[in-house]
C-alpha positions as CSV (number, residue, x, y, z in Angstrom):
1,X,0.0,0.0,0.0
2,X,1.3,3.6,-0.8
3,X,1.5,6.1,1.9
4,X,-1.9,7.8,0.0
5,X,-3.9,4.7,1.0
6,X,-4.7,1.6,-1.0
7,X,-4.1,1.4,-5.1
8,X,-6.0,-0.2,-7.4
9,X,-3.8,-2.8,-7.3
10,X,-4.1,-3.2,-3.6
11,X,-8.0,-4.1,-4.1
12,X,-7.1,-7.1,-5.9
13,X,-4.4,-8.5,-3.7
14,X,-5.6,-11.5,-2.2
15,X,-4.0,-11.5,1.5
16,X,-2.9,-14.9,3.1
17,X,-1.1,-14.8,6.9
18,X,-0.4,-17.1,10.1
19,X,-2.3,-15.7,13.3
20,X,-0.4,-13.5,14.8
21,X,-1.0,-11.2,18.0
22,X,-0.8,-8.1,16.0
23,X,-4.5,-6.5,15.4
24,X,-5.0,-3.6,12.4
25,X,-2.6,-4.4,9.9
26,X,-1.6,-6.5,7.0
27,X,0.7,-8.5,9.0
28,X,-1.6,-10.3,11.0
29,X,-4.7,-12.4,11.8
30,X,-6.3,-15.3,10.1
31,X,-7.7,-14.8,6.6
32,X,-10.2,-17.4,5.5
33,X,-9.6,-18.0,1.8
34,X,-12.1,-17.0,-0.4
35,X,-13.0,-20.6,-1.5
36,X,-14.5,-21.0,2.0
37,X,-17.0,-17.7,1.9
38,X,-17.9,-18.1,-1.8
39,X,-21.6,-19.7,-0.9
40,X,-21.8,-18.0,2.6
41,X,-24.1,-14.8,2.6
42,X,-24.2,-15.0,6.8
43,X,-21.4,-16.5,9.2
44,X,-22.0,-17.1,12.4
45,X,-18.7,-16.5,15.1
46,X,-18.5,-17.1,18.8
47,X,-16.0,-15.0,21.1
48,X,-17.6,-14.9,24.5
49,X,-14.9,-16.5,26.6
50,X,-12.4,-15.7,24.1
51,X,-11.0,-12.9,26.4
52,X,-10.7,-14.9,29.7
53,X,-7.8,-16.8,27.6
54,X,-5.9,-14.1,27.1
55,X,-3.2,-12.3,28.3
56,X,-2.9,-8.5,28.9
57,X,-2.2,-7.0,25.5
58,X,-3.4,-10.1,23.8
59,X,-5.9,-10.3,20.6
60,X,-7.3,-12.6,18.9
61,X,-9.2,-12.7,15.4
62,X,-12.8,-14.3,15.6
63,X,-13.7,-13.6,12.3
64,X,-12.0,-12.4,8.9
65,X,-13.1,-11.6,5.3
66,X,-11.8,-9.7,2.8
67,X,-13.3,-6.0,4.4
68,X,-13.4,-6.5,7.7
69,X,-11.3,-8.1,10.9
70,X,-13.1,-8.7,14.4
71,X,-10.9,-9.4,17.2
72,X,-11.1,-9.4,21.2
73,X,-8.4,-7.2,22.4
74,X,-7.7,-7.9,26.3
75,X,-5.6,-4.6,28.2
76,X,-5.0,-5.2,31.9
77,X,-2.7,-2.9,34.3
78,X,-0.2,-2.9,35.0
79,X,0.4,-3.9,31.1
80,X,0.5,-0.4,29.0
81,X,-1.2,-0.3,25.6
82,X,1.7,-0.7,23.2
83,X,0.0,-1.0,20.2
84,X,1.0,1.2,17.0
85,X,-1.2,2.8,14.2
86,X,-2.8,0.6,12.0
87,X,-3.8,0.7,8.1
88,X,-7.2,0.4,8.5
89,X,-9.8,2.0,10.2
90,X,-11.3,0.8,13.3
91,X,-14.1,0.6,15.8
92,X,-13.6,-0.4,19.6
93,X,-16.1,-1.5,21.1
94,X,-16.3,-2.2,25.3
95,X,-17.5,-4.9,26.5
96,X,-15.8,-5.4,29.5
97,X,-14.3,-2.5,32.5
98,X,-13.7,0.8,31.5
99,X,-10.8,3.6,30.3
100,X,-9.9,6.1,28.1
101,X,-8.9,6.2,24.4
102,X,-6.2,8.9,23.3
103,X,-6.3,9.5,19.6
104,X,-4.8,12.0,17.9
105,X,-4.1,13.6,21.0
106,X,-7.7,14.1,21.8
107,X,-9.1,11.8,25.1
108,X,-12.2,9.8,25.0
109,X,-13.4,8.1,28.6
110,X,-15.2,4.8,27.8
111,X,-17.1,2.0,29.7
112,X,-18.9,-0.9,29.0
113,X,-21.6,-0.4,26.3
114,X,-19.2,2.7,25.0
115,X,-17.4,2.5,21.1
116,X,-15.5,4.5,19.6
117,X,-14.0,5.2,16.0
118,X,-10.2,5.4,15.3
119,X,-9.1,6.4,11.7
120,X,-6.2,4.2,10.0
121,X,-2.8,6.0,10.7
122,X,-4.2,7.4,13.8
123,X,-2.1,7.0,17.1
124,X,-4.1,6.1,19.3
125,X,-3.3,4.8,23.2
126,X,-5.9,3.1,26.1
127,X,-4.9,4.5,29.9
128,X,-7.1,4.8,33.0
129,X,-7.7,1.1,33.2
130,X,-7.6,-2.1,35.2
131,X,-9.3,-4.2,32.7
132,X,-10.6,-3.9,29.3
133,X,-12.2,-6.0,27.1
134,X,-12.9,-4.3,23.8
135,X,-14.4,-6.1,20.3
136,X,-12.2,-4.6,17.7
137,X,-13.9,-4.2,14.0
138,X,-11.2,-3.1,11.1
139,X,-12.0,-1.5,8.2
140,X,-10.1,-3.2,5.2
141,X,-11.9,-2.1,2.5
């Protein structure tokens, strides 16, 4: 991808990866090959108990296609939120504890039942919490 955002040539690139703990990019999560969503219109996913498995800073992809990414992302403290700026937009959503969201310099309090909207290249940092469970949605169109 070009510093401008996607080409027309980055449309058509089919992405393949290993699962990896690294949410909002290119180099990570599991893609399901088209092959396997060709006849589904509707996919059903389960995460609920997904977060209780992992570790402070962990995520994990429950469901992948070729627009969007959902993942459970798990922050616990004393663990800091070292995550980096990502190439796709994004929506947090809590489901779990509260905090707040820095993006951009700008500070958002959130709790349980709370999203919020993070535009690709942001930075963008979660402080003021002692656990946080948060369903992630990227953008990759």
């Amino acid at each position: 991808m070009s510093p401008d955002g996607p080409s027309a040539t980055d449309a058509a690139e089919v992405l393949f990866f290993d699962p990896t703990p690294g949410p909002g990019d290119s180099e990570g999560g599991d893609v399901y090959p088209p092959e396997a969503m060709s006849d589904a219109r509707s996919l059903a996913f389960r995460f609920g108990g997904m977060a209780d498995a992992l570790e402070p800073g962990g995520y994990e992809v429950v469901h992948e296609s070729e627009r969007l990414q959902v993942g459970i992302y798990v922050l616990a403290a004393p663990e800091s939120d070292e995550q980096s700026p990502h190439e796709w937009d994004e929506l947090y959503f809590v489901l779990e504890g509260s905090g707040a969201l820095t993006s951009e310099g700008v500070g958002l309090p959130l709790e349980e039942g709370a999203g919020a909207f993070v535009p690709a290249g942001a930075e963008h940092r979660f402080s003021e919490y002692e656990r946080l469970v948060l369903l992630v949605v990227f953008d990759k169109a």
